[in-house]
mmCIF file of the N, C-alpha and C atoms, coordinates in Angstrom:
data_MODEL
# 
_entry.id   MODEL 
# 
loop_
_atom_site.group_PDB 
_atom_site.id 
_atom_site.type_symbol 
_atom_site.label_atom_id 
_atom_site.label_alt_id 
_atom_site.label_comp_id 
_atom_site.label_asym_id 
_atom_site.label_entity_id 
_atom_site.label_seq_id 
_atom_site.pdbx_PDB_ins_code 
_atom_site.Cartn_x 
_atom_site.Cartn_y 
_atom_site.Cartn_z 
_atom_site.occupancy 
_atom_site.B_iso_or_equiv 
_atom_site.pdbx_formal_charge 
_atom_site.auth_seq_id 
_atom_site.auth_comp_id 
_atom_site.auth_asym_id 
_atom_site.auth_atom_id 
_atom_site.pdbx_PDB_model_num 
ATOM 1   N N  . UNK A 1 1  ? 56.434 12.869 -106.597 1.00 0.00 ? 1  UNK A N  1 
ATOM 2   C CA . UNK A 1 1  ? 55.776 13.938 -107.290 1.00 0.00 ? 1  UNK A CA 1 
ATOM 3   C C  . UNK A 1 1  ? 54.330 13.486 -107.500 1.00 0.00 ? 1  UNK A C  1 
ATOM 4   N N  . UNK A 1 2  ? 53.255 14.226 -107.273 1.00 0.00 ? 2  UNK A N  1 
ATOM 5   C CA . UNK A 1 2  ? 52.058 13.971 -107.608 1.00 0.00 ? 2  UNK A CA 1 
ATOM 6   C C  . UNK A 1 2  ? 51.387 15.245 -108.537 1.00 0.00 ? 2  UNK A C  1 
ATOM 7   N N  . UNK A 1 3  ? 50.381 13.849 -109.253 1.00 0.00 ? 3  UNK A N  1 
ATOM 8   C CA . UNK A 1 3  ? 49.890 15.298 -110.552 1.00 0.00 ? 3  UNK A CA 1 
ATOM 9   C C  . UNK A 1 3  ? 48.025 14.569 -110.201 1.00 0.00 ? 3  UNK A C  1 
ATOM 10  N N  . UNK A 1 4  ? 47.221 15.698 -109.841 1.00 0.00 ? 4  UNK A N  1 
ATOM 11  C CA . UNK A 1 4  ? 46.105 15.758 -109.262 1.00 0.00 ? 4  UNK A CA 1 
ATOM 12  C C  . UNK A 1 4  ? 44.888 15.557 -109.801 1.00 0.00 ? 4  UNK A C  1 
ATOM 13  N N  . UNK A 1 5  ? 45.138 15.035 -111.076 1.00 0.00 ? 5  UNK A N  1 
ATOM 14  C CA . UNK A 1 5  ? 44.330 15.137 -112.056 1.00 0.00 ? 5  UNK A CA 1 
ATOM 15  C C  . UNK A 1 5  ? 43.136 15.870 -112.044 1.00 0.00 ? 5  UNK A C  1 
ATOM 16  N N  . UNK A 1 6  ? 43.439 16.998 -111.655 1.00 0.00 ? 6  UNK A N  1 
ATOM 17  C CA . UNK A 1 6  ? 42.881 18.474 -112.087 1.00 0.00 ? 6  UNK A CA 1 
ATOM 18  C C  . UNK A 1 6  ? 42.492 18.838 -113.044 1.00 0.00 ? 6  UNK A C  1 
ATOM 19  N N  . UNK A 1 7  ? 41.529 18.897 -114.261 1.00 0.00 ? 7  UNK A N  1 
ATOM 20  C CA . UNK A 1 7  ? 41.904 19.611 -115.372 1.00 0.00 ? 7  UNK A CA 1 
ATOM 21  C C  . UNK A 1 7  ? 41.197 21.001 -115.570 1.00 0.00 ? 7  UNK A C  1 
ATOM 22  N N  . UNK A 1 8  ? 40.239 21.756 -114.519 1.00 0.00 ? 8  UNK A N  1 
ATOM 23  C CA . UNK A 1 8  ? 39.800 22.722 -114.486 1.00 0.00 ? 8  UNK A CA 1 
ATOM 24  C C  . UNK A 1 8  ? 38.766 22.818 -114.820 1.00 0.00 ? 8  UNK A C  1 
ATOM 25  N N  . UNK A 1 9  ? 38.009 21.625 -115.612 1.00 0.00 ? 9  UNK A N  1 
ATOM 26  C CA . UNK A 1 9  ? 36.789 21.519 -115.230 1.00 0.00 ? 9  UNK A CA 1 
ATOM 27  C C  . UNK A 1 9  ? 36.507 20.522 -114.648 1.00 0.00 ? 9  UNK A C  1 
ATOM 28  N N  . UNK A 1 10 ? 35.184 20.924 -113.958 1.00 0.00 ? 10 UNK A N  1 
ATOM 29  C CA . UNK A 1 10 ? 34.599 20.398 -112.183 1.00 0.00 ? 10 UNK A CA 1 
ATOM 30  C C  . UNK A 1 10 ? 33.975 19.102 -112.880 1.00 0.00 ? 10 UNK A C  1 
ATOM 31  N N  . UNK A 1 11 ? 33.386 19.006 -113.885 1.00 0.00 ? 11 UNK A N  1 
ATOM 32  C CA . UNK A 1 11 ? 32.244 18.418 -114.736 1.00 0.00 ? 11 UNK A CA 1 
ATOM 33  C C  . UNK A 1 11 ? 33.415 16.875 -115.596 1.00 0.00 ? 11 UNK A C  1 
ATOM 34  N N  . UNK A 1 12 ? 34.640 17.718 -115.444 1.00 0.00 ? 12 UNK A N  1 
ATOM 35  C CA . UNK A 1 12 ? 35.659 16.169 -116.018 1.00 0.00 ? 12 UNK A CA 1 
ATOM 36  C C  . UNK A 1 12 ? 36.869 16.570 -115.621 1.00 0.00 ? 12 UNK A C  1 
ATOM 37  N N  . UNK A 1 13 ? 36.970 15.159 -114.423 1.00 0.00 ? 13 UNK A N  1 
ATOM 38  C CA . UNK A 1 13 ? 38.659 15.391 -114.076 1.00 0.00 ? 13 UNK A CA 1 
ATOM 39  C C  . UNK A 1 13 ? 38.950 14.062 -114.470 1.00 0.00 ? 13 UNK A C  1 
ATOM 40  N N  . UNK A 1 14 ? 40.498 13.861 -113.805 1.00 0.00 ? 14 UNK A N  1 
ATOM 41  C CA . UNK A 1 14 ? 41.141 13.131 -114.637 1.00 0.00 ? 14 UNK A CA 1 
ATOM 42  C C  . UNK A 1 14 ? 41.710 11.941 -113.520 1.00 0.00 ? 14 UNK A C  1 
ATOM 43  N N  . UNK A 1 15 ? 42.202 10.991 -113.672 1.00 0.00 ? 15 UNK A N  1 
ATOM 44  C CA . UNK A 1 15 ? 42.801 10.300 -112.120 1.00 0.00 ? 15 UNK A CA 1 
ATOM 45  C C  . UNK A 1 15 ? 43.840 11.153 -112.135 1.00 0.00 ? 15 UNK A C  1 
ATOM 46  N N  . UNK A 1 16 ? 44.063 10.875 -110.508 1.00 0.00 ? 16 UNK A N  1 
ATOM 47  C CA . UNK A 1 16 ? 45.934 11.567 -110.326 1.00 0.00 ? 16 UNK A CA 1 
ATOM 48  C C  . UNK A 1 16 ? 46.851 10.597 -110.625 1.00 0.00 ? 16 UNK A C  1 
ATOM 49  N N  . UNK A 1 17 ? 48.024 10.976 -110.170 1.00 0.00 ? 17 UNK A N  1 
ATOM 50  C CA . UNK A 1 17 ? 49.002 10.037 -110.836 1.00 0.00 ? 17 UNK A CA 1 
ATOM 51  C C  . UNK A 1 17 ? 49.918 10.157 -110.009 1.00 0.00 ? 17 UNK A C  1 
ATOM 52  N N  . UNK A 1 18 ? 50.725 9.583  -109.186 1.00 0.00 ? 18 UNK A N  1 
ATOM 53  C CA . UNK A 1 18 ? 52.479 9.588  -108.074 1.00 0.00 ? 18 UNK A CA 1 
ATOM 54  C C  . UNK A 1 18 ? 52.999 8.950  -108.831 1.00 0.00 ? 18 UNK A C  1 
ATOM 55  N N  . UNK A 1 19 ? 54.244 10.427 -108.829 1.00 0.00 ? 19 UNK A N  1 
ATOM 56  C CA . UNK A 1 19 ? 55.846 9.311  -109.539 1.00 0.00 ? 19 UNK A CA 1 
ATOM 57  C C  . UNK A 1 19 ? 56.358 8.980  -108.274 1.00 0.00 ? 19 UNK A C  1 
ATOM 58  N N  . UNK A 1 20 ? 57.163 8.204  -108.266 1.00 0.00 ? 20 UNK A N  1 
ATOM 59  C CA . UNK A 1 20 ? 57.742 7.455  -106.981 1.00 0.00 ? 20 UNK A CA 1 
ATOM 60  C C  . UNK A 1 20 ? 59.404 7.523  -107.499 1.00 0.00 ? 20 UNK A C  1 
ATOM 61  N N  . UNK A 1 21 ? 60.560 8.172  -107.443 1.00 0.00 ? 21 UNK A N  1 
ATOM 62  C CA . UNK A 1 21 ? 61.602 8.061  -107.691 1.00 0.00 ? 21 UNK A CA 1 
ATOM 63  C C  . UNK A 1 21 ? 62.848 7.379  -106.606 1.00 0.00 ? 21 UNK A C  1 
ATOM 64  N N  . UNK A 1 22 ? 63.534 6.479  -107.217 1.00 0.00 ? 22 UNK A N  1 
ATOM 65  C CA . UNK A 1 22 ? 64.558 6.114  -105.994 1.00 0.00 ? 22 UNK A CA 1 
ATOM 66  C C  . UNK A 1 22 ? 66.042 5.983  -106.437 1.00 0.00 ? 22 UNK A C  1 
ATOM 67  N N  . UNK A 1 23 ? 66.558 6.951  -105.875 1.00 0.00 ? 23 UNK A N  1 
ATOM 68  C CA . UNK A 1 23 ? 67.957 7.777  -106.505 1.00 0.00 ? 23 UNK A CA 1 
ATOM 69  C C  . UNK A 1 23 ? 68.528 6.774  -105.820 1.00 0.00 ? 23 UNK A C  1 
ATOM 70  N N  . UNK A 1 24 ? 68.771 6.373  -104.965 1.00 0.00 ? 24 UNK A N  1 
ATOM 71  C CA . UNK A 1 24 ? 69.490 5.431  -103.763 1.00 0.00 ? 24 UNK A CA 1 
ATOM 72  C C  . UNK A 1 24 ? 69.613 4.043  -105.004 1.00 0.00 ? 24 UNK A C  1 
ATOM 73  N N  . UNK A 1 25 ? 70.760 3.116  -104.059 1.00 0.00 ? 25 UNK A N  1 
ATOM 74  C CA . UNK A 1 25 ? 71.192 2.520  -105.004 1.00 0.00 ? 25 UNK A CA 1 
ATOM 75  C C  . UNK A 1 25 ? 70.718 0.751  -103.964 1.00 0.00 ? 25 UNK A C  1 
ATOM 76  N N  . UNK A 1 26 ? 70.235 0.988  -102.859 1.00 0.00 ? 26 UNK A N  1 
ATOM 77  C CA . UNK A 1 26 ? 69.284 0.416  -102.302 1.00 0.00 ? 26 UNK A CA 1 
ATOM 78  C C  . UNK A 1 26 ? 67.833 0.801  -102.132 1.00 0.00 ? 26 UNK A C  1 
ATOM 79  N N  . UNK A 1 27 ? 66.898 -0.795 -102.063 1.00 0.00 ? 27 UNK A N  1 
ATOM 80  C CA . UNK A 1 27 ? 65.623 -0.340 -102.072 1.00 0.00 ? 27 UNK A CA 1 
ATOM 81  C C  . UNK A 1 27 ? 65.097 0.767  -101.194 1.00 0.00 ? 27 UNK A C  1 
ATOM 82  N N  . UNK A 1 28 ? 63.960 1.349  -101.284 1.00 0.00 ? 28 UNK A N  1 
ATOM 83  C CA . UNK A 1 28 ? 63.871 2.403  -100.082 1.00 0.00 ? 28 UNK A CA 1 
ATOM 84  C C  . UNK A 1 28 ? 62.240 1.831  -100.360 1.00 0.00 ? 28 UNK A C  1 
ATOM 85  N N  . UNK A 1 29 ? 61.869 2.218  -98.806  1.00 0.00 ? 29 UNK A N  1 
ATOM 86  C CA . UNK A 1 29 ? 59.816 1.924  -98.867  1.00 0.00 ? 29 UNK A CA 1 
ATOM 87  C C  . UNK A 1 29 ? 59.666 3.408  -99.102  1.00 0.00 ? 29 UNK A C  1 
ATOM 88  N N  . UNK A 1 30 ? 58.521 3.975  -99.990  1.00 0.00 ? 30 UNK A N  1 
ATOM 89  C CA . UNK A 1 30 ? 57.767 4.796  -100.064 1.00 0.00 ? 30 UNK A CA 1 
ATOM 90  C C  . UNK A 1 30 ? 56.109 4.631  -99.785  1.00 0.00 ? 30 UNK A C  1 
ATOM 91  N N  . UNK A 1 31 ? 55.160 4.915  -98.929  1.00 0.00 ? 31 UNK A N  1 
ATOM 92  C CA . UNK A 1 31 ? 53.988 5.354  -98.983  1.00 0.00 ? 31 UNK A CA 1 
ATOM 93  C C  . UNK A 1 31 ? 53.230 6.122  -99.859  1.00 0.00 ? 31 UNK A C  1 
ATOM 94  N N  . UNK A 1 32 ? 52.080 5.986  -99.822  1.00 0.00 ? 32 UNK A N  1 
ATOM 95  C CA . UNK A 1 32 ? 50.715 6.861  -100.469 1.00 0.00 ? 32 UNK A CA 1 
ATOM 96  C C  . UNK A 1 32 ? 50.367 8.070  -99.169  1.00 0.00 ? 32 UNK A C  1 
ATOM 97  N N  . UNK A 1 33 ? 50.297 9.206  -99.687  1.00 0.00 ? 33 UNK A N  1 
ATOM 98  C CA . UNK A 1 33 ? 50.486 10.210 -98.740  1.00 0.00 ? 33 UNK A CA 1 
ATOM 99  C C  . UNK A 1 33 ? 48.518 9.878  -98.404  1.00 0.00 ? 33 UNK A C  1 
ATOM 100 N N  . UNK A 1 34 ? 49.088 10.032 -96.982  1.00 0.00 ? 34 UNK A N  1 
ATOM 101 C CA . UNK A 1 34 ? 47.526 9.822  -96.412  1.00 0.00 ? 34 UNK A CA 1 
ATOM 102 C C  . UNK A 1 34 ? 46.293 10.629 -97.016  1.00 0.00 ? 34 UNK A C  1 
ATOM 103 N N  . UNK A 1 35 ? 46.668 11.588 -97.812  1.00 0.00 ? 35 UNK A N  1 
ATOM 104 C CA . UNK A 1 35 ? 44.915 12.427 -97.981  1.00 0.00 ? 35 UNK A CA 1 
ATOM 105 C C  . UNK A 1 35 ? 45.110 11.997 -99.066  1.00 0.00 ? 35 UNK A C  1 
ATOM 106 N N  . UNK A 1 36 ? 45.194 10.846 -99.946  1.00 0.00 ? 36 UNK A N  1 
ATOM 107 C CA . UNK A 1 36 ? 45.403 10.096 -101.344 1.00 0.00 ? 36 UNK A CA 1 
ATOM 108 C C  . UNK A 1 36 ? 44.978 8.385  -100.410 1.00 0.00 ? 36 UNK A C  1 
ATOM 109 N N  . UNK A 1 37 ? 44.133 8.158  -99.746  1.00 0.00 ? 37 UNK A N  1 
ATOM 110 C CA . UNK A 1 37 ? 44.946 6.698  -99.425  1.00 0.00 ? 37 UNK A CA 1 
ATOM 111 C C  . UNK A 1 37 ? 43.137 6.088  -100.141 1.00 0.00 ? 37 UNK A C  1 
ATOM 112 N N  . UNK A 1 38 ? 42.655 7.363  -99.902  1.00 0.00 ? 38 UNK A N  1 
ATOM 113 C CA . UNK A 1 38 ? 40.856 6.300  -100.074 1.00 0.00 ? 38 UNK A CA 1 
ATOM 114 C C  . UNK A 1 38 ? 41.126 5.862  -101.857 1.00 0.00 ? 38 UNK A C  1 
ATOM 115 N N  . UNK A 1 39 ? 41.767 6.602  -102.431 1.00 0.00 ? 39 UNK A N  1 
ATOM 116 C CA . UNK A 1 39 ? 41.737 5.724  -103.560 1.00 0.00 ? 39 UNK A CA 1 
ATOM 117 C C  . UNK A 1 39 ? 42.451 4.158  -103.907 1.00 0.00 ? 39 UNK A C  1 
ATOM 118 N N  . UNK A 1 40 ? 42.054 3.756  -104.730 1.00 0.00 ? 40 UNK A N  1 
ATOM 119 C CA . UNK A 1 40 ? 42.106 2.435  -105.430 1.00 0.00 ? 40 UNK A CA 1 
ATOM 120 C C  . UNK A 1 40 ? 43.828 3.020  -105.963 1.00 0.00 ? 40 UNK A C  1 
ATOM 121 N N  . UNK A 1 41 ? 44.963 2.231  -106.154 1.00 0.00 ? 41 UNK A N  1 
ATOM 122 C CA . UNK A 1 41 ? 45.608 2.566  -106.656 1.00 0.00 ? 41 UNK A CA 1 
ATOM 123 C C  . UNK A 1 41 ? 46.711 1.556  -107.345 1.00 0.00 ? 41 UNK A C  1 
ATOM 124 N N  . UNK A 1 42 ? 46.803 1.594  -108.619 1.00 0.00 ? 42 UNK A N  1 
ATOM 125 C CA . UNK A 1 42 ? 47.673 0.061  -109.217 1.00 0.00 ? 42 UNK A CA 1 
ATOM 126 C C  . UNK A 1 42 ? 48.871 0.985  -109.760 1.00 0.00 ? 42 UNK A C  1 
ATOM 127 N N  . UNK A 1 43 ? 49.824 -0.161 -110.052 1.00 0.00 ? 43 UNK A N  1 
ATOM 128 C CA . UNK A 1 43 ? 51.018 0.523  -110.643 1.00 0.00 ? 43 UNK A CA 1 
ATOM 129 C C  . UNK A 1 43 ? 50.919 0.407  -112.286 1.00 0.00 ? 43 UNK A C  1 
ATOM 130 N N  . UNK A 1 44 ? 51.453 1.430  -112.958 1.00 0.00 ? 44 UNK A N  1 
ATOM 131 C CA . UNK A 1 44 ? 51.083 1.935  -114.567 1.00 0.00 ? 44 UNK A CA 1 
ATOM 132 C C  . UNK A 1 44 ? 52.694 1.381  -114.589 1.00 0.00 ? 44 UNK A C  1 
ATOM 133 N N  . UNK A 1 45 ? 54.192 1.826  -114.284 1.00 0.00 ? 45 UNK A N  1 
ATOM 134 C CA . UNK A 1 45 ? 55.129 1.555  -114.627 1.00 0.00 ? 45 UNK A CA 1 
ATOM 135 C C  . UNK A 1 45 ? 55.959 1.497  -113.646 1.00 0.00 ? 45 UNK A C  1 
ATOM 136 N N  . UNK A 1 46 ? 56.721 0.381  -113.618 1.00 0.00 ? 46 UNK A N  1 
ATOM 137 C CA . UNK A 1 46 ? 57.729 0.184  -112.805 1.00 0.00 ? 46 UNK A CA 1 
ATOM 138 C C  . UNK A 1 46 ? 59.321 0.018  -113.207 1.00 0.00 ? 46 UNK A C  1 
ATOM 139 N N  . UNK A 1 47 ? 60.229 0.489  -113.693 1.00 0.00 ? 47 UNK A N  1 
ATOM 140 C CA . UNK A 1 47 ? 61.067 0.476  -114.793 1.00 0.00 ? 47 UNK A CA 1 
ATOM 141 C C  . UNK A 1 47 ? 62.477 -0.334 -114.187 1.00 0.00 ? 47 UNK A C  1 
ATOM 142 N N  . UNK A 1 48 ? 61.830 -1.283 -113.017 1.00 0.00 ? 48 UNK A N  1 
ATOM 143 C CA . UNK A 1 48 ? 62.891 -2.312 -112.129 1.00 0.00 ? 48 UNK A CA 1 
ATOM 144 C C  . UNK A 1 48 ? 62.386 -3.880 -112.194 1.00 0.00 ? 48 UNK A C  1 
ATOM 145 N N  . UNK A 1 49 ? 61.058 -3.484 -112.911 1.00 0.00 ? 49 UNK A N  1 
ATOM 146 C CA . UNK A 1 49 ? 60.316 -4.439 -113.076 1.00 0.00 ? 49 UNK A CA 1 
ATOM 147 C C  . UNK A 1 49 ? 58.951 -4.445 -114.324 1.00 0.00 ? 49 UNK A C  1 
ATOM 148 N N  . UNK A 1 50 ? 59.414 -4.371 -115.540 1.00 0.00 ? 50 UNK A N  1 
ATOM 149 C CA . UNK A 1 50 ? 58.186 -3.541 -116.358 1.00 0.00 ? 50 UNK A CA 1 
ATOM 150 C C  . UNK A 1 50 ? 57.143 -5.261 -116.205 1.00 0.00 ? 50 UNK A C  1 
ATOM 151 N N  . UNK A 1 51 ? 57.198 -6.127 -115.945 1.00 0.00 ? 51 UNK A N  1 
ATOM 152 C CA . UNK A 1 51 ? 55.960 -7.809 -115.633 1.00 0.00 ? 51 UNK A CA 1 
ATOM 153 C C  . UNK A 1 51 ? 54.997 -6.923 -114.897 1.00 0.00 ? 51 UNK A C  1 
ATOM 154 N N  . UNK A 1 52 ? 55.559 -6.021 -113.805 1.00 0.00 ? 52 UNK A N  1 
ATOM 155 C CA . UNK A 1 52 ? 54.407 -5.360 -112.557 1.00 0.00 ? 52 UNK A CA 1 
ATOM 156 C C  . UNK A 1 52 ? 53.059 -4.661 -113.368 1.00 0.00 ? 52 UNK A C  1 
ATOM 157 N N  . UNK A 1 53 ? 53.080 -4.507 -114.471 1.00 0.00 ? 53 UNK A N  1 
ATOM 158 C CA . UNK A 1 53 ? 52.080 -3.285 -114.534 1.00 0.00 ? 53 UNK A CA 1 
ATOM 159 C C  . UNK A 1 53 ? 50.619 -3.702 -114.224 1.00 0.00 ? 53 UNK A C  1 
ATOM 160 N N  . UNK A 1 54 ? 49.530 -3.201 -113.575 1.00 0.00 ? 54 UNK A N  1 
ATOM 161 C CA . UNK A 1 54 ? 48.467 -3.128 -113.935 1.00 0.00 ? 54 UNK A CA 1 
ATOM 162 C C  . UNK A 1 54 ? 48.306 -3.644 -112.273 1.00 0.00 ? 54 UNK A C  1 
ATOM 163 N N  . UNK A 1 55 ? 49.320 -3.997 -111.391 1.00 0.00 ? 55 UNK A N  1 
ATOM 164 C CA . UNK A 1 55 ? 49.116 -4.790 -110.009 1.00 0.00 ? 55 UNK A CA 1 
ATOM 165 C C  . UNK A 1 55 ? 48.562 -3.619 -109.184 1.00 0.00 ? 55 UNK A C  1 
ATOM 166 N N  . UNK A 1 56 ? 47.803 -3.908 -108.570 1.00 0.00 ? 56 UNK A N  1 
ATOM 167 C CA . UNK A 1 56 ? 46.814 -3.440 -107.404 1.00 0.00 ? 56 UNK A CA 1 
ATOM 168 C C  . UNK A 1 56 ? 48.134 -3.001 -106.608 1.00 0.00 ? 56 UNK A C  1 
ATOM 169 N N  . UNK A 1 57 ? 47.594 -1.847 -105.835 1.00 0.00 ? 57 UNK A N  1 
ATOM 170 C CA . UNK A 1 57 ? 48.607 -1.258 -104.411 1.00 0.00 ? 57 UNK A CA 1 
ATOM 171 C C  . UNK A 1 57 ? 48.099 -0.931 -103.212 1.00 0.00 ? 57 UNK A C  1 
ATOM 172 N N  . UNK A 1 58 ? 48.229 -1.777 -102.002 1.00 0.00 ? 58 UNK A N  1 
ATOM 173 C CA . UNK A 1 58 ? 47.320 -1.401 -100.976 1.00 0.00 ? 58 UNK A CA 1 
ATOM 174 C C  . UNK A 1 58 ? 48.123 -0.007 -100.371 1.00 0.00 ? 58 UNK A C  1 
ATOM 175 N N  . UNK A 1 59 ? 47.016 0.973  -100.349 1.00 0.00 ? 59 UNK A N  1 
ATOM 176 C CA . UNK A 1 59 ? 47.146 2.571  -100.251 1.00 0.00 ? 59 UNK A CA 1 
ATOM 177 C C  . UNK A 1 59 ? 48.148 2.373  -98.803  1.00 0.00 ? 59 UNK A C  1 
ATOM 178 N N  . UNK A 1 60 ? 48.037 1.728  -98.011  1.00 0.00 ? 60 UNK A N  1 
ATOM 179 C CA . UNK A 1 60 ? 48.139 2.155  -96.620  1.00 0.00 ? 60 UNK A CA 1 
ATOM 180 C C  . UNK A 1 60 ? 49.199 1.294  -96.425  1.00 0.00 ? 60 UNK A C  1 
ATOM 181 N N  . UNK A 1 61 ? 50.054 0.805  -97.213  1.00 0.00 ? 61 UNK A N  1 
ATOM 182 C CA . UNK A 1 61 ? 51.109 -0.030 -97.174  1.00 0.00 ? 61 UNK A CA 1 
ATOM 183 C C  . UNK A 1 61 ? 52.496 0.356  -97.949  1.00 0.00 ? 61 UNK A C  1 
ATOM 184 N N  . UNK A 1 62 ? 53.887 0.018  -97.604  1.00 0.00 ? 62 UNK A N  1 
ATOM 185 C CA . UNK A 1 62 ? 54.868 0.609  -98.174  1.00 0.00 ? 62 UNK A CA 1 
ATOM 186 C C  . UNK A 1 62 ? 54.634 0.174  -99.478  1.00 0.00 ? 62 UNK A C  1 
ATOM 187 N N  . UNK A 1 63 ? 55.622 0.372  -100.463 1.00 0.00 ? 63 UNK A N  1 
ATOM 188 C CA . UNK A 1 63 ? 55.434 0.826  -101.686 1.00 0.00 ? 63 UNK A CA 1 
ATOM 189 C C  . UNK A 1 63 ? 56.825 0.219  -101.830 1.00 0.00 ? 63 UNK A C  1 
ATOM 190 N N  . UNK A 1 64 ? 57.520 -0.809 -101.964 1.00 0.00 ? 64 UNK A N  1 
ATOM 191 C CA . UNK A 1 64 ? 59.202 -1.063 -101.853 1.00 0.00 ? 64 UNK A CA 1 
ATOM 192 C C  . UNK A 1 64 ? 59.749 -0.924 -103.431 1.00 0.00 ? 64 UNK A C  1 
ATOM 193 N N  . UNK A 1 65 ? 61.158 0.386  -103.427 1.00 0.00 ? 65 UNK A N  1 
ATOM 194 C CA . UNK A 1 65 ? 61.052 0.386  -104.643 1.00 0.00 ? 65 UNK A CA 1 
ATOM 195 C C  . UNK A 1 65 ? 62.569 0.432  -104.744 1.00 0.00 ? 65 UNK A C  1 
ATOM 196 N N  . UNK A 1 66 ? 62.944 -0.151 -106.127 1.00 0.00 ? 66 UNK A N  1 
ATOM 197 C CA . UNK A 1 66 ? 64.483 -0.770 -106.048 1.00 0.00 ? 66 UNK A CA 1 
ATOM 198 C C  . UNK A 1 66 ? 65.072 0.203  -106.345 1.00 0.00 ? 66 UNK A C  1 
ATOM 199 N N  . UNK A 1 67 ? 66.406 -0.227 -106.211 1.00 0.00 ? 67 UNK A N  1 
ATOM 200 C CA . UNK A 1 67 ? 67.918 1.279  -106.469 1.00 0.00 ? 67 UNK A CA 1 
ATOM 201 C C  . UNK A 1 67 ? 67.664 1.483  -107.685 1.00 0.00 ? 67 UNK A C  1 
ATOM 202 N N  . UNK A 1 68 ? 67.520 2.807  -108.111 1.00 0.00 ? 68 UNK A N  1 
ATOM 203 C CA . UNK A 1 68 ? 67.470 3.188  -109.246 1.00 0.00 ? 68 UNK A CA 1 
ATOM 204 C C  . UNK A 1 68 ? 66.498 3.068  -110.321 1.00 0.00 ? 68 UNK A C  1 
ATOM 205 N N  . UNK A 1 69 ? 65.346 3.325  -109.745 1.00 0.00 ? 69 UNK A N  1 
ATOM 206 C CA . UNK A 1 69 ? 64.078 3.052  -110.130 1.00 0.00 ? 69 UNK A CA 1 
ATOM 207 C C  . UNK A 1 69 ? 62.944 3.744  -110.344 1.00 0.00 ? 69 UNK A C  1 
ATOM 208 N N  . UNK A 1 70 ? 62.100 4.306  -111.404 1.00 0.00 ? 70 UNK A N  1 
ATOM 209 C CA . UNK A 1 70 ? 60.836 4.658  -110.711 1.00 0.00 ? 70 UNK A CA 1 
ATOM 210 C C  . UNK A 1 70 ? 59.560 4.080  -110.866 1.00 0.00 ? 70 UNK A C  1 
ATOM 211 N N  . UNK A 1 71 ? 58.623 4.416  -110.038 1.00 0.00 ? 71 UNK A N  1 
ATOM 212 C CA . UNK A 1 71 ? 57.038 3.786  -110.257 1.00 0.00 ? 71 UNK A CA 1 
ATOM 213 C C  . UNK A 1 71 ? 56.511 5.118  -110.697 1.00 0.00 ? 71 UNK A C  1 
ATOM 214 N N  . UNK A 1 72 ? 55.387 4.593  -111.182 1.00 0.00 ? 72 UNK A N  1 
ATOM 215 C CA . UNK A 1 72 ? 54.004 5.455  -111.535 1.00 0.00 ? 72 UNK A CA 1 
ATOM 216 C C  . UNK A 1 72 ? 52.924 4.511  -111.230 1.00 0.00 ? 72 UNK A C  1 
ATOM 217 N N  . UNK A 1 73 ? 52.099 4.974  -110.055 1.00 0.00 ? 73 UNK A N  1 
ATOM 218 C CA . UNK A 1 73 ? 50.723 4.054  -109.589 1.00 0.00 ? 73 UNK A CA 1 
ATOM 219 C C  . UNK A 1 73 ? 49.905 5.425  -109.807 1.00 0.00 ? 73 UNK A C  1 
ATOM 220 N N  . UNK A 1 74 ? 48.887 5.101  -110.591 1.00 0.00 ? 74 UNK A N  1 
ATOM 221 C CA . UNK A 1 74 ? 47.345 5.706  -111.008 1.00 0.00 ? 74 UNK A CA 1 
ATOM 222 C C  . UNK A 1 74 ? 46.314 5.383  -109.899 1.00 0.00 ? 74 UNK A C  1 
ATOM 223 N N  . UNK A 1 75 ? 45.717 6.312  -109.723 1.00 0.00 ? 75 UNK A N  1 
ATOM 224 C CA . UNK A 1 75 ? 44.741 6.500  -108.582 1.00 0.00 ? 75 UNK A CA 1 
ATOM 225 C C  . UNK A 1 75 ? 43.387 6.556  -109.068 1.00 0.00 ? 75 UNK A C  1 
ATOM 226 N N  . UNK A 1 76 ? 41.872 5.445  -108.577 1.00 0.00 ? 76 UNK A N  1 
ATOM 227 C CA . UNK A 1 76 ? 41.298 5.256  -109.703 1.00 0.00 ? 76 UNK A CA 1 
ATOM 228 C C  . UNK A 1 76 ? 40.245 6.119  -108.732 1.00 0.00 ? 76 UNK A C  1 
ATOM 229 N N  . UNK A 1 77 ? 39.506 7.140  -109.237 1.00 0.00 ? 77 UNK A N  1 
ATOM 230 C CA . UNK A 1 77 ? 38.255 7.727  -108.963 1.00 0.00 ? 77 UNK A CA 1 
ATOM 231 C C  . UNK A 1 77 ? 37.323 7.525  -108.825 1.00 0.00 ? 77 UNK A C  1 
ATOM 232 N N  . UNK A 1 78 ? 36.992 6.091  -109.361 1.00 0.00 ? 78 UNK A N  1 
ATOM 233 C CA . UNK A 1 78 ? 35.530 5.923  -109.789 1.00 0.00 ? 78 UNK A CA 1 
ATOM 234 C C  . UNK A 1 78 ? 35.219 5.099  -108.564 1.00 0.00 ? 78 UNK A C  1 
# 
């Protein structure tokens, strides 16, 4: 799921944000959808691993995420 950090004004947006969900009870790789990759992007929560937070994510690389898990990586704008 991605939230676009849109807020409707042009003058102040917000970063976006990907939830990353993994229903599977093995790891699965997830990606950064390519028209998202130029951003900077670290992980905010990992709830298979809450030590991860704040780690850098190279855009263009899988994303490995455990059974029963989700991430939230923030996408930095600036």
């Amino acid at each position: 799921m991605a939230l676009s950090g849109a807020t409707g004004d042009d003058g102040r947006s917000d970063d976006p944000f990907l939830i990353m969900f993994n229903a599977w009870w093995e790891p699965l790789d997830l990606t950064i959808p390519d028209s998202l990759r130029n951003l900077a992007w670290q992980i905010e929560v990992d709830t298979s691993d809450p030590g991860t937070t704040r780690r850098s994510v190279e855009s263009s690389a899988p994303l490995t995420l455990a059974g029963r898990s989700l991430v939230l990586v923030r996408g930095d704008q600036r």
